[in-house]
C-alpha positions as CSV (number, residue, x, y, z in Angstrom):
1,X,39.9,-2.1,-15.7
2,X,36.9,0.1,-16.5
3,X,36.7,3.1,-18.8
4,X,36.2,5.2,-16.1
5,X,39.0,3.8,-14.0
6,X,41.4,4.1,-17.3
7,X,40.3,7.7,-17.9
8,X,40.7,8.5,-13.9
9,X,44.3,6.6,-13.8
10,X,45.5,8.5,-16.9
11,X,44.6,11.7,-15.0
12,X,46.3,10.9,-12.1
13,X,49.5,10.0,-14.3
14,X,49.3,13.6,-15.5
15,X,49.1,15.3,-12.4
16,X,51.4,12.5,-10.5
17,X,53.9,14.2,-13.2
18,X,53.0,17.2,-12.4
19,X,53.5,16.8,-9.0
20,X,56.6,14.5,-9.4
21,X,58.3,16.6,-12.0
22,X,58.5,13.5,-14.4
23,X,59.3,14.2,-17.7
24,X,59.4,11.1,-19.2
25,X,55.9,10.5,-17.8
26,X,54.5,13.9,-19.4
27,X,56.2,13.1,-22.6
28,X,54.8,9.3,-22.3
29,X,51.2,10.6,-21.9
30,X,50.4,13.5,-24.3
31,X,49.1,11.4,-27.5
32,X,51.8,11.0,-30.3
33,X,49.6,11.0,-33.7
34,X,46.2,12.5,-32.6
35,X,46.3,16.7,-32.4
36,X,47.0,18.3,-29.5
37,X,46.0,21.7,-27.6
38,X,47.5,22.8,-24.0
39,X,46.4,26.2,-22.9
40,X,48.7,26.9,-19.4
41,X,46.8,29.3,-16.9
42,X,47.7,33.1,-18.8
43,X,49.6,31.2,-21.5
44,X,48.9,31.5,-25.5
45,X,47.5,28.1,-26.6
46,X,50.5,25.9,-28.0
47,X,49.5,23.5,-30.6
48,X,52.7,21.3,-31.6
49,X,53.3,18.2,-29.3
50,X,57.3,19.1,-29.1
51,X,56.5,22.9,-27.8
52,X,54.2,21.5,-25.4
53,X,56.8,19.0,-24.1
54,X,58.9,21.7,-24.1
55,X,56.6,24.4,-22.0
56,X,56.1,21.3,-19.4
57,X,60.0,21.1,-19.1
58,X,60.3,25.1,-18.5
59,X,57.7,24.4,-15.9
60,X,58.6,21.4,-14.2
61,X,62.1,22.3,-13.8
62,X,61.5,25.6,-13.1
63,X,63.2,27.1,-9.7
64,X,59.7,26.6,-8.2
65,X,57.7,24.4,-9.9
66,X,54.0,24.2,-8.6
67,X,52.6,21.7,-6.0
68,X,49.8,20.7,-7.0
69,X,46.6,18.4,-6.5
70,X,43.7,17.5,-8.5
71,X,40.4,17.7,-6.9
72,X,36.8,16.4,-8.0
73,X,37.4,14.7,-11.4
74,X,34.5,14.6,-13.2
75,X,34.3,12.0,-16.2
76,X,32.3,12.7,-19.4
77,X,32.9,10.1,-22.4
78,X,31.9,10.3,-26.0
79,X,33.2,7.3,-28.3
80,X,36.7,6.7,-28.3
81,X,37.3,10.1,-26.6
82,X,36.9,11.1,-23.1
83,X,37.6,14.7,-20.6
84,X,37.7,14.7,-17.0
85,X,37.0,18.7,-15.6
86,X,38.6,19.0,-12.0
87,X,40.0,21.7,-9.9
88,X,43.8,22.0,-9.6
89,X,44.7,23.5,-5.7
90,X,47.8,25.1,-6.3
91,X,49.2,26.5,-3.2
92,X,46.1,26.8,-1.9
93,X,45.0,28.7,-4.7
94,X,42.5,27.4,-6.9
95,X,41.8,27.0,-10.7
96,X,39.5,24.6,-12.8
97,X,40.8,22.9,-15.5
98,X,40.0,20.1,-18.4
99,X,42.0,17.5,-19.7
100,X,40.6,15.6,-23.0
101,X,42.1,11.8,-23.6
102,X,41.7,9.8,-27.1
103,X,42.1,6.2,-26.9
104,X,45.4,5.9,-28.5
105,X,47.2,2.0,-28.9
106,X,45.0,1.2,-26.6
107,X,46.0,3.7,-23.8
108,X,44.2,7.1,-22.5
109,X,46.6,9.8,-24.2
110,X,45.6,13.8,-23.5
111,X,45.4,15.9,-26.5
112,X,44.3,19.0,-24.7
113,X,44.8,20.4,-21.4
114,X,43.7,23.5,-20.3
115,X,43.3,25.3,-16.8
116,X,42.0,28.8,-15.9
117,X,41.0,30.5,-12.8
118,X,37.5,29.8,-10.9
119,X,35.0,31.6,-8.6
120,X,33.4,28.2,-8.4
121,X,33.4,26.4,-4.8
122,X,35.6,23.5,-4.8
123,X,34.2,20.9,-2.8
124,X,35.9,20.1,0.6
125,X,35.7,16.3,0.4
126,X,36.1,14.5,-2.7
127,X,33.2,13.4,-4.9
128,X,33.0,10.0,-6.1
129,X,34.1,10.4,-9.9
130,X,30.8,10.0,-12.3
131,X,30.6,8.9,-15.5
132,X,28.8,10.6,-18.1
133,X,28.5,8.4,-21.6
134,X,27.2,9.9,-24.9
């Protein structure tokens, strides 16, 4: 498997658990010894890995947890590290959002998430994911 295909699988994990309301796939996936960042839409940023566990259980089993898709990953690499930017459609709503991997043991681990509202136009069928390498 590819780089890119690594970096775009580990996405999908993230929002499959989203989606899915997996824990134990959202704890498996935010990196264990590299720092990590998650900035929720109107949130404060939380910077320790067991609060941000946390704040993704309050949310995924929340009365009404979000649906939620990711749209238009865009790939941009730089060493050992890598981001995707996307759009989340949430309800029909949208927002844009980043999510930064490290190569950790081998696997694509996030360190940071963060998602915010857009005025950009999300595009109405899906780009073919492109690579950008530093």
């Amino acid at each position: 498997m590819s780089d890119l295909d690594a970096v775009l699988f580990a996405n999908e994990v993230f929002y499959r658990a989203f989606a899915d309301r997996d824990m134990e796939a959202m704890d498996d996936l935010w990196a264990s010894s590299a720092p990590v960042c998650c900035i929720h839409p109107g949130w404060e940023a939380i910077y320790e890995r067991d609060d941000i566990v946390e704040s993704w259980r309050a949310i995924l089993t929340g009365m009404t947890p979000p649906d939620i898709d990711c749209v238009a990953p865009r790939v941009y690499f730089y060493g050992e590290a890598a981001f995707v930017v996307c759009f989340e459609v949430i309800h029909g709503d949208h927002l844009i959002a980043t999510n930064y991997f490290v190569r950790e043991d081998g696997h694509w681990k996030i360190v940071h998430h963060q998602a915010g509202p857009t005025r950009a136009i999300v595009p109405e069928t899906p780009e073919e994911p492109k690579p950008t390498v530093n």
